[in-house]
C-alpha positions as CSV (number, residue, x, y, z in Angstrom):
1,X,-20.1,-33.1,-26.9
2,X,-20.0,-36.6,-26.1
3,X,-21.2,-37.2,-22.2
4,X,-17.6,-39.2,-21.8
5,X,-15.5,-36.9,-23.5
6,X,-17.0,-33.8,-22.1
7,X,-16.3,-35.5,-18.5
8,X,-12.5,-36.7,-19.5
9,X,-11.8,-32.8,-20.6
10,X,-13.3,-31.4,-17.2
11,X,-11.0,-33.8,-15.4
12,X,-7.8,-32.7,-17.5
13,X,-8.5,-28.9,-16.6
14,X,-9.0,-29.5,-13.5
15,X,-5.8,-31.6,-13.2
16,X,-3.8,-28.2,-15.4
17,X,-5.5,-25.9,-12.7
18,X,-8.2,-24.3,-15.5
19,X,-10.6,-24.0,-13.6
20,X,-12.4,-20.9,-14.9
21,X,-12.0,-22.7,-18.6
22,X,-13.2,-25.6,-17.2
23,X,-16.6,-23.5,-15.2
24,X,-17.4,-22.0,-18.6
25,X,-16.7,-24.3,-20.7
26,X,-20.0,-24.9,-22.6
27,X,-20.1,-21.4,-22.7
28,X,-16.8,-20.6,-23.9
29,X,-17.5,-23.0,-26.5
30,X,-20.8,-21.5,-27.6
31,X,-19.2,-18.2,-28.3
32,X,-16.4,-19.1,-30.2
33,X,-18.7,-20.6,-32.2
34,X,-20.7,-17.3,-32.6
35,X,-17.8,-15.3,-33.2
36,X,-16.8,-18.3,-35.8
37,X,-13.2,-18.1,-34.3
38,X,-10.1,-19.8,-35.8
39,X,-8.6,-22.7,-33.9
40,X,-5.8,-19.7,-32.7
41,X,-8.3,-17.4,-31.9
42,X,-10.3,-19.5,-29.7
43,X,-7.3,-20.6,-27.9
44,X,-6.6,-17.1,-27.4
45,X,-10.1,-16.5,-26.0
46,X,-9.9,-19.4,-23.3
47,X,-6.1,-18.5,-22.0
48,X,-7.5,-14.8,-21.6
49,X,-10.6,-15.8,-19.5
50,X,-8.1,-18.1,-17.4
51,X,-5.5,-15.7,-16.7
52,X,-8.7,-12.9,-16.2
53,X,-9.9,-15.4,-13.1
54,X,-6.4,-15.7,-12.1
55,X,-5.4,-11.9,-11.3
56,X,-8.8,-11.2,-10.1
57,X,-8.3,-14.2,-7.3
58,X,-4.8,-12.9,-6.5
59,X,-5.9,-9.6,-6.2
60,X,-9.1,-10.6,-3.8
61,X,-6.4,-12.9,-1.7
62,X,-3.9,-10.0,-2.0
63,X,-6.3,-7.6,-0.5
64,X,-7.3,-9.9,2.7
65,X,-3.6,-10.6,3.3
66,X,-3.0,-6.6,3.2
67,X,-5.0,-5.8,6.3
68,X,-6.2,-2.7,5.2
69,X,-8.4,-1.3,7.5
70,X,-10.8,0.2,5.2
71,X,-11.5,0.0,1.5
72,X,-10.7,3.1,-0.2
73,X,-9.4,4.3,-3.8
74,X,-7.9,7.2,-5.4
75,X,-11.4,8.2,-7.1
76,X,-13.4,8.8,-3.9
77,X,-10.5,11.0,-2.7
78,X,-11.2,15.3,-2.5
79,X,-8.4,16.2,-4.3
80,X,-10.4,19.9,-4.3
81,X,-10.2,20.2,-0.6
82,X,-6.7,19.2,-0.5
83,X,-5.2,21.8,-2.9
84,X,-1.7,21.2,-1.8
85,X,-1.9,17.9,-3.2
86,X,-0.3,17.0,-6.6
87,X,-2.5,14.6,-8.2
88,X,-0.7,13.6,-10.7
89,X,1.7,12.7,-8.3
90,X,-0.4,10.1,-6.5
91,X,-1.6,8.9,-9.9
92,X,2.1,8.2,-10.6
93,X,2.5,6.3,-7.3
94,X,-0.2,4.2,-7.9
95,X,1.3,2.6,-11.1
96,X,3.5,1.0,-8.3
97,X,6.8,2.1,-9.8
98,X,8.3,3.5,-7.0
99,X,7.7,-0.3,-5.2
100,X,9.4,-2.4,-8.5
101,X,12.5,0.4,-7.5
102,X,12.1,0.0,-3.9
103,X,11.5,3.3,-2.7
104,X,10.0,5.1,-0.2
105,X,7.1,7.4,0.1
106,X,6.3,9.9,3.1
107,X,2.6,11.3,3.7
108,X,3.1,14.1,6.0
109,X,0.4,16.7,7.3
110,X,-2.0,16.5,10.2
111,X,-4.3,14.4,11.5
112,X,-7.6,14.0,9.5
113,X,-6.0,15.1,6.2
114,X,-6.6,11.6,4.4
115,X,-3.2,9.9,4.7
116,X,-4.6,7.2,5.5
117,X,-7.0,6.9,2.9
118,X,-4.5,7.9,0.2
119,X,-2.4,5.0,1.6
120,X,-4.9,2.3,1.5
121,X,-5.7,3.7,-1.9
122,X,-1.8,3.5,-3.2
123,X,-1.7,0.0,-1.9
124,X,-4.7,-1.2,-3.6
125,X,-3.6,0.0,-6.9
126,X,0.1,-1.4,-6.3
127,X,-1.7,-5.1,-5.3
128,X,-3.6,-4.6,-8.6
129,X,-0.4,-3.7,-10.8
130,X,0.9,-7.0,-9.1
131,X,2.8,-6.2,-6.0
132,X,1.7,-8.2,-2.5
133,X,1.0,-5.2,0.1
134,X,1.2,-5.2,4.1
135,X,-0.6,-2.4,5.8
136,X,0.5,-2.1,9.4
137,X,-0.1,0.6,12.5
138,X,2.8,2.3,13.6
139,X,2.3,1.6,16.9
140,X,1.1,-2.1,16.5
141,X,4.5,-3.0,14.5
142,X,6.9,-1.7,16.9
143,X,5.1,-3.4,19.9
144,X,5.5,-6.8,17.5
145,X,8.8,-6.6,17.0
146,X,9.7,-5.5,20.6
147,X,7.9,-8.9,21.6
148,X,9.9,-11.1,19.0
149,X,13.1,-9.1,20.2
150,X,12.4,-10.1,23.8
151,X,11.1,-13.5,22.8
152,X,14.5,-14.3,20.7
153,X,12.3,-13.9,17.5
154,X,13.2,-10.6,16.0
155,X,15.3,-12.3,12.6
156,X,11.8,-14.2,12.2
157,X,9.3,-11.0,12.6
158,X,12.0,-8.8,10.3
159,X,12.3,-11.8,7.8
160,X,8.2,-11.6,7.9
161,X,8.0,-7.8,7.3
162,X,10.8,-8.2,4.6
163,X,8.5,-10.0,2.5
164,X,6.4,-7.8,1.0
165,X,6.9,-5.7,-1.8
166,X,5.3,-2.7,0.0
167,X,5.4,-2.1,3.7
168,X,2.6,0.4,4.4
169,X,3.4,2.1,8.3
170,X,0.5,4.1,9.5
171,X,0.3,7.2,12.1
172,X,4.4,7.4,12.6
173,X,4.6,9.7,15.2
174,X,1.1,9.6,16.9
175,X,2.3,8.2,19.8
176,X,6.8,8.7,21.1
177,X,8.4,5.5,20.8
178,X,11.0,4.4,23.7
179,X,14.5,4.5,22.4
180,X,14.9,0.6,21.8
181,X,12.0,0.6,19.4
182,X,13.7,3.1,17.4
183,X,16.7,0.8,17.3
184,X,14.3,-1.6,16.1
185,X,12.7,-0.1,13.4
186,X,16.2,0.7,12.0
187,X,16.7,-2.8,11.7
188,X,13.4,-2.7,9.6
189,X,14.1,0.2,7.7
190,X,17.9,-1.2,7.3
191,X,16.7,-4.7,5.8
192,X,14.4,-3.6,3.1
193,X,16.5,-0.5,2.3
194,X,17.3,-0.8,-2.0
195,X,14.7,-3.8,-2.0
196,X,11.5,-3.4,-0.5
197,X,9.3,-0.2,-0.9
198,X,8.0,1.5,2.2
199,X,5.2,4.1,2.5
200,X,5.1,5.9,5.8
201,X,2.0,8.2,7.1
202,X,3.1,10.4,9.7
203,X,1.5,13.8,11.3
204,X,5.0,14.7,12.3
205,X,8.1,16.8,10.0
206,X,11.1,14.4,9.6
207,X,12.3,17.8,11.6
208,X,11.2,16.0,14.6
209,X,11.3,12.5,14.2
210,X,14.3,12.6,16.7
211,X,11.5,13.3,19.2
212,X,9.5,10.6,17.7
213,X,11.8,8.2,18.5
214,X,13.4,9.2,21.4
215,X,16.3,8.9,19.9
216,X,18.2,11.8,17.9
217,X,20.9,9.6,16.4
218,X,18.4,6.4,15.3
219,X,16.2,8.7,13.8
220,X,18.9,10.1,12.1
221,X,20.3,6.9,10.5
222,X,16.7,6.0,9.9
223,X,15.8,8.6,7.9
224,X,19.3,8.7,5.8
225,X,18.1,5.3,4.4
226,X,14.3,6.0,3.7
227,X,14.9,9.6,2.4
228,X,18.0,8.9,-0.3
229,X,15.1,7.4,-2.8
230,X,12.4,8.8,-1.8
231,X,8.9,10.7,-2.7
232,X,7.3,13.1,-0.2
233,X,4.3,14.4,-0.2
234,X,3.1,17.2,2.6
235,X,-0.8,18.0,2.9
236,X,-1.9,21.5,4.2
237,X,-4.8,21.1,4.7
238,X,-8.0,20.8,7.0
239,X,-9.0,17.7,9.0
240,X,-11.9,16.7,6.7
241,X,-13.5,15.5,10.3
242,X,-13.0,19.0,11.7
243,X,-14.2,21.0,8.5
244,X,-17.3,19.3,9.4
245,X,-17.8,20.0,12.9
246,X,-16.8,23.6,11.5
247,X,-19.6,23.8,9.1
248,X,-22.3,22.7,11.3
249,X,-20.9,25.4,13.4
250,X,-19.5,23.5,16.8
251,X,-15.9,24.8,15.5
252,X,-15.7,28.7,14.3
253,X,-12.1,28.6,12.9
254,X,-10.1,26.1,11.4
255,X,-7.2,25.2,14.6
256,X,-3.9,25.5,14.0
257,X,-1.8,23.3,12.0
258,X,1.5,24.4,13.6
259,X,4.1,21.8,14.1
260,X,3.8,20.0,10.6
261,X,4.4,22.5,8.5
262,X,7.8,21.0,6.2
263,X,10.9,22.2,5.8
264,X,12.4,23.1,2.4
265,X,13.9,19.9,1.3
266,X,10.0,18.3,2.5
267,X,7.9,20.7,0.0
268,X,6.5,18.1,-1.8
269,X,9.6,16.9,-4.0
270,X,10.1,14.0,-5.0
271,X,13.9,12.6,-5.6
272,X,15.7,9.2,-6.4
């Protein structure tokens, strides 16, 4: 290719924003050649390596702007030492279906279990079906928006937690909330209700969420929005920290899971 031509075409994909047609250009060229494509073809070729460097810097910039705390995926999950677990379930979640309908997903079960990690997993799958993703602590959310409500912010922080498709809430029920953050989180929970998704970890029954809260009546209303299109999904299992400690022989018997164990309408069902 002419020296001046070749130059003039790397400025006119740089000015249409091609820039990984324009960083493998001689290449690109080269193998067309070799697989003797048509005209068509080749111009085929070119927009699929574009639009291939495209998703793959959205989904890099999608997964900073997540704050996951961790980088896990469904593969490196034991689905074998959580047999209460439905796997084709979670394979189903991780399409991201249940985010384009704007539902909600609870992860109940106690600590150590893997909610977590099945939530960082879901949310990396739903940024790569093309979904933006915010993961957030429990804890660290409610303290944010009790600092915008006291800092005459609180439209602002709910318009920025409206935004993203999925709002990932971590460790619900870890720590009891005072009664006004419950009020608060409603007004989450009440503004992406029917149009942003939600997936909530919790080591707590919605039984007692009342106590979570600290507020009977909030947690009510709360969960009358998040559980009319919902999927939930309870793990019986072992802390995979404590089967551990338990093998190496500091622990002789699994302890006690009491207190998480679902009610009837919680046994894993999922409903829309």
């Amino acid at each position: 290719m002419v020296p001046d031509m070749h130059e003039h075409l790397e400025q006119m994909l740089t000015r249409l924003k091609l820039t990984a047609i324009r960083d493998q250009l001689d290449n690109l060229i080269d193998e067309a050649g070799r697989r003797e494509l048509t005209i068509r073809e080749a111009l085929a070729m070119l927009c699929e390596r574009e639009i291939a460097r495209k998703d793959q810097r959205r989904i890099e910039m999608s997964f900073g702007l997540a704050r996951f705390p961790f980088v896990r995926d469904i593969a490196s999950f034991d689905f074998d030492a959580q047999p209460s677990l439905d796997k084709a379930q979670v394979r189903e979640l991780s399409t991201g279906r249940f985010v384009a309908n704007g539902e909600a997903v609870l992860l109940l079960g106690p600590p150590g279990v893997g909610k977590t990690h099945l939530a960082v997993a879901i949310g990396r799958e739903v940024i790569v079906a093309g979904y933006t993703v915010l993961f957030v602590p429990a804890t660290t959310m409610v303290a944010a928006l009790a600092k915008a409500h006291a800092e005459g912010r609180l439209e602002e922080k709910l318009a920025q937690l409206a935004k993203p498709k999925l709002l990932i809430v971590d460790e619900l029920g870890y720590l009891p909330f005072e009664p006004d953050a419950a009020h608060l989180f409603f007004q989450l929970v009440s503004r992406r209700y029917e149009r942003g998704a939600m997936l909530i970890t919790s080591n707590r029954s919605v039984g007692e969420w009342g106590t979570v809260f600290g507020d009977a009546v909030a947690a009510t209303a709360i969960l009358d929005r998040l559980l009319h299109h919902s999927h939930i999904i309870t793990i019986r299992g072992e802390s995979y920290r404590l089967r551990e400690k338990r093998r190496s022989g500091i622990l002789k018997t699994p302890l006690s899971t009491a207190g998480i164990t679902p009610t009837h309408s919680q046994q894993g069902v999922s409903s829309a």
